[in-house]
N, C-alpha and C positions, 0 to 999 in steps of 0.2 A: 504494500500500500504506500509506500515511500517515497515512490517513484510519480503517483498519480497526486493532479490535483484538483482538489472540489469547491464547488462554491458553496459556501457555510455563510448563513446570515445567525445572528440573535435577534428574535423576533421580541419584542414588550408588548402582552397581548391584555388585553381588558388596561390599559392603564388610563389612565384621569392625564397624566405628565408624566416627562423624563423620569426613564427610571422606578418608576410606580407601579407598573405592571407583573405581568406572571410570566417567565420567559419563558420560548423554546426556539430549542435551535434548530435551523433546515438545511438542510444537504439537497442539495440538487442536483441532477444527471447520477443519483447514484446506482444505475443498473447496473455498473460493473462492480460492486461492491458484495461481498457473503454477506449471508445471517451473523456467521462470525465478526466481521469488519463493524455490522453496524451496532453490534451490540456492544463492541469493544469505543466507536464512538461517541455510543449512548453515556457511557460509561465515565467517560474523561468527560464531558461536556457536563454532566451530573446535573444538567436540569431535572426537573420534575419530566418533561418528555423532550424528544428529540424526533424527527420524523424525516424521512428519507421519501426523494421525488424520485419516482420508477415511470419508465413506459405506462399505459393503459393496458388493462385487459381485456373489460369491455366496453364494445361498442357503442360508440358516441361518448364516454369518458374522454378528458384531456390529460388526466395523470393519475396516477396512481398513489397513493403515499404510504409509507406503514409506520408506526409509533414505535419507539422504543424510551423506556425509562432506565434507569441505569442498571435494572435487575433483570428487566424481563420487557417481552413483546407485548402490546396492546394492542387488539382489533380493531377498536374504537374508542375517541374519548376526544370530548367536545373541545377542551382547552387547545389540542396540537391542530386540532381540525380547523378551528378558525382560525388561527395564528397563519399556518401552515397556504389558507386559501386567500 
């Protein structure tokens, strides 16, 4: 993963101002990354979630995203979802 590089924002999601919000972080183009990679950047990033921009599955979708917290995978969860959109 050394070699590659991603584009990583800090998002500040529900805040009033600077700083005041619930953060997460987003990776973007990350389809060449494992389950391994993103869990391991979930991880260092230590938000609350972290969420990673994949291809579509399905059709008429424009992205794809999946959650990771620093422990473990989430299927769904509203904070990274609108941070993330």
């Amino acid at each position: 993963m050394t070699d590659r590089r991603l584009d990583y924002l800090e998002l500040d999601v529900f805040a009033t101002g600077a700083f005041t919000g619930n953060p997460v972080g987003v990776v973007a183009g990350a389809v060449a990354l494992s389950d391994a990679e993103m869990a391991r950047i979930a991880a260092w990033t230590n938000f609350s979630e972290t969420t990673f921009l994949l291809e579509p599955r399905e059709p008429g979708a424009d992205y794809r995203v999946r959650i990771f917290t620093p422990t473990e995978e989430f299927p769904f969860a509203g904070h990274p979802t609108l941070g993330t959109a």
